[in-house]
N, C-alpha and C positions, 0 to 999 in steps of 0.2 A: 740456265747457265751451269756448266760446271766449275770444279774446283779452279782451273786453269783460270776461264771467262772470267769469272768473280773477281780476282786477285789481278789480273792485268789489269782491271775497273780503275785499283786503287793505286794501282803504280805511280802512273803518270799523270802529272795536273790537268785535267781538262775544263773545258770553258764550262759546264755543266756538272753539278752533282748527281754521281752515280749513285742515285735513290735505289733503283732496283739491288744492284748487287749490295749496300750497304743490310738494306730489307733481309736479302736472300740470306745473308750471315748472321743477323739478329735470329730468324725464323730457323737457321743450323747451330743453334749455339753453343748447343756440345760436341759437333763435329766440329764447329771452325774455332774452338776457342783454344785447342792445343798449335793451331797455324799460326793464332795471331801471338801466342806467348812465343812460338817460333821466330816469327819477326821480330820481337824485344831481343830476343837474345840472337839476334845477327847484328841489330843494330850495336850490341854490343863490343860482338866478333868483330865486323868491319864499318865503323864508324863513319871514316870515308864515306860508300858509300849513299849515304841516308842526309849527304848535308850539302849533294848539289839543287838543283833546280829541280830537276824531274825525276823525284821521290820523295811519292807520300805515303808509303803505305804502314809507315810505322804510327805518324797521324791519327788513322782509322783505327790502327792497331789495339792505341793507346785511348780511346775513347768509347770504341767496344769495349774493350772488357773491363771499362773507369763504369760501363751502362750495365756489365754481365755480374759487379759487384768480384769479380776475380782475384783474390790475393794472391796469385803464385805471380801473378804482376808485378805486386810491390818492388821487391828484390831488384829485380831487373831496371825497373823504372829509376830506382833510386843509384843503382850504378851509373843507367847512363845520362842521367844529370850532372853528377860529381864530379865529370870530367873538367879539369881546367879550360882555361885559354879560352872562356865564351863560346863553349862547341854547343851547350845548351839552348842557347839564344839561336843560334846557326840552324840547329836540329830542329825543335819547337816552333820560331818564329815570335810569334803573337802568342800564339798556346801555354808558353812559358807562364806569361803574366793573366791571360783569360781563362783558362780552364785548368793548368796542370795540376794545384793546386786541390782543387778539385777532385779531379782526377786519384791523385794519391791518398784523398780521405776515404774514394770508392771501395780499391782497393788495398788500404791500409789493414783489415783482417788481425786488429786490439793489438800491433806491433808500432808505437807511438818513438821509435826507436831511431829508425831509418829519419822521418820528416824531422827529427831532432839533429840527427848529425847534419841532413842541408842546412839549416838555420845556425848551428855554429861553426861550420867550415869559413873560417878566412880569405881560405884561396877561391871558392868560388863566387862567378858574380851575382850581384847583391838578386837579380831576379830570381834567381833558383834558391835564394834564402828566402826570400820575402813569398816567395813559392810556398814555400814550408806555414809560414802563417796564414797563410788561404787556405791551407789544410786543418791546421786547428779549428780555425775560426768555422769551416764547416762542419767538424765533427761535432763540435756544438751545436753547429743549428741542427742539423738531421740526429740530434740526441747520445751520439754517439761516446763522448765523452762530454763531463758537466762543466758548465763555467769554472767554478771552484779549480778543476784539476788542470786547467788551462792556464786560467790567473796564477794559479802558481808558479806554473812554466816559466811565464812570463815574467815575473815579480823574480825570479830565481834569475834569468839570461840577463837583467837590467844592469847589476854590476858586471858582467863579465861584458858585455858588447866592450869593447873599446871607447873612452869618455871622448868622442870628436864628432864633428857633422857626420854623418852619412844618411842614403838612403833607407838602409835598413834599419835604422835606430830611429828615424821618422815612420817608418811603415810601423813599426815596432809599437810606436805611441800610439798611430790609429786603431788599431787591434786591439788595445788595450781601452780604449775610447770607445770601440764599437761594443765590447763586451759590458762597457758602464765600466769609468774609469774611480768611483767613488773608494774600492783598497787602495788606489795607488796614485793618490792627487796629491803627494807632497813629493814625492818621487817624478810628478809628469812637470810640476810646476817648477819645483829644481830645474828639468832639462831646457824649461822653454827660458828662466831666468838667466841659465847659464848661456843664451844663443846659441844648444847644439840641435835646434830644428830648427828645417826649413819652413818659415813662414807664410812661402807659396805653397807648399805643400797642405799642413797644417798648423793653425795658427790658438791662440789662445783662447780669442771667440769661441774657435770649434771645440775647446775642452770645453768652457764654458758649459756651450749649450745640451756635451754629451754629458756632464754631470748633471743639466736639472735634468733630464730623462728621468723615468725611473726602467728600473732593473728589468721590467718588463718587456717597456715600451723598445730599450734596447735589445732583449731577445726576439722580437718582433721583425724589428729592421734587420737583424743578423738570419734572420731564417729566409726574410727576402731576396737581403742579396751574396748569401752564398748557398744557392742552389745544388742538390745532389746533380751529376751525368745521368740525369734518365731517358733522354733519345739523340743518339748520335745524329741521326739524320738533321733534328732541330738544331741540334749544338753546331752543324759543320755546314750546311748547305744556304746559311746566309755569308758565309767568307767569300770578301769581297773576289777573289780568283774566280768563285761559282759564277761568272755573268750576274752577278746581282740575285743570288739564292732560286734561279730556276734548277729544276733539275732538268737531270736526264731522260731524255724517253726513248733515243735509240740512236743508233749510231748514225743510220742513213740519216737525222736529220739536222750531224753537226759537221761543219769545217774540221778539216785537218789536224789534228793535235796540233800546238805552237809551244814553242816553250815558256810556261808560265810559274813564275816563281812562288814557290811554297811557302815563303816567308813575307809574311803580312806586316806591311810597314806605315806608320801615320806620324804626322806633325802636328801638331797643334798647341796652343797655348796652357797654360795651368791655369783651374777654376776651383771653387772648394770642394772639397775631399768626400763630400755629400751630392755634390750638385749631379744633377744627370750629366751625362759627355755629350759635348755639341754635336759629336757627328751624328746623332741620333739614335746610337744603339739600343738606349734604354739602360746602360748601366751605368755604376757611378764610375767617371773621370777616373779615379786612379786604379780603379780595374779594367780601364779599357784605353783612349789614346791620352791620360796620363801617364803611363806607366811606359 
């Protein structure tokens, strides 16, 4: 396939994951990796376009080069998050709360700068904040930056959040729970005393149990489940759009393109902040149809 072939692959939502062409762009990586930072910065330019039904290609975009470890990424990424008015959620879908996250620690390239201003922006919504601490919290697993310099982050944003319920100020505690919350259990136990967390969310138990941990046991569970982007094709071709994670194998052997929405939507009830999510992804609940 050439360049054209490849990129129509990714345009339009098909019933099937375009394995091959995603393959063909890993296997060009320094030829397609100036195309796909092309993409970020259209998605920029014309915003519009990238937020109806049938376009994905900034998706792919943003997961290759989260897998090619690409910092001229970041920048771009972190502009077109920032945008108000839930364009974020519109853009990403699901991706927002499962992988962006992620994503931005791939290509964060030692600039802790950019994932700092999404978690204290006000105006935007709380996913593209709480975004920003899936990024911490993976820089630390894949070693990147050390607990220490993280907790402090953290331990520094706790007066400035605003003192009132929100999601973010609960995502906030678990982060700090995950990382071994034993600096700042008079500060967590303050928040739960004063009812500014959600107790469906997390509850007292679960500090509990995150402090008898030890510091280890917690580094442990944080390297499991915040995974680097090391294969697009894994990360993207069990969404649920894909028919159920088959791929692709050729055109002759699929139906008509349909129009199929880009943006992955689930219901389901809240369980603990640990437990695996029922729909059976294998991650935990508030990274996937918690969130």
């Amino acid at each position: 396939m050439d360049d054209k072939a490849i990129l129509a692959k990714l345009a339009t939502p098909r019933r099937r994951f375009p394995a091959a062409a995603v393959r063909a762009i890993i296997e060009q990586r320094e030829h397609f990796t100036p195309i796909l930072l092309d993409i970020l910065e259209d998605v920029d330019r014309n915003p519009a376009r990238y937020t109806g039904e049938r376009e994905m290609r900034h998706l792919y975009a943003m997961h290759l080069l989260a897998q090619f470890r690409e910092p001229k990424a970041y920048q771009p990424m972190v502009r077109i998050v920032s945008r108000p008015g839930g364009f974020a959620e519109k853009l990403l879908g699901d991706s927002l709360t499962e992988s962006f996250g992620r994503m931005l620690a791939a290509v964060w390239g030692g600039d802790i700068s950019g994932v700092n201003s999404l978690i204290e922006n006000e105006s935007l919504d709380e996913y593209v904040r709480t975004a920003g601490f899936d990024a911490h919290l993976t820089l630390v697993a894949i070693g990147e930056r050390t607990r220490d310099e993280t907790m402090d982050y953290f331990r520094s944003l706790l007066p400035r959040l605003r003192r009132k319920p929100s999601a973010v100020l609960d995502d906030l505690v678990c982060c700090i729970m995950d990382l071994h919350p034993a600096d700042l259990m008079d500060h967590l136990t303050s928040l739960f005393k004063d009812g500014l967390i959600d107790h469906r969310y997390v509850d007292r138990d679960d500090l509990t149990r995150a402090y008898r941990e030890t510091p280890e046991e917690a580094l442990a569970s944080l390297r499991r489940n915040h995974r680097p982007i090391l294969d697009t094709v894994e990360e993207m071709s069990c969404w649920a759009c894909f028919n159920q994670g088959k791929e692709e194998e050729s055109d002759a052997d699929l139906p008509p393109p349909e129009p199929i929405s880009a943006t992955i939507r689930r219901e389901a009830p809240k369980v603990g902040r640990n437990d695996p999510c029922p729909c059976g992804s294998g991650k935990k609940h508030k990274k996937c149809c918690g969130a």
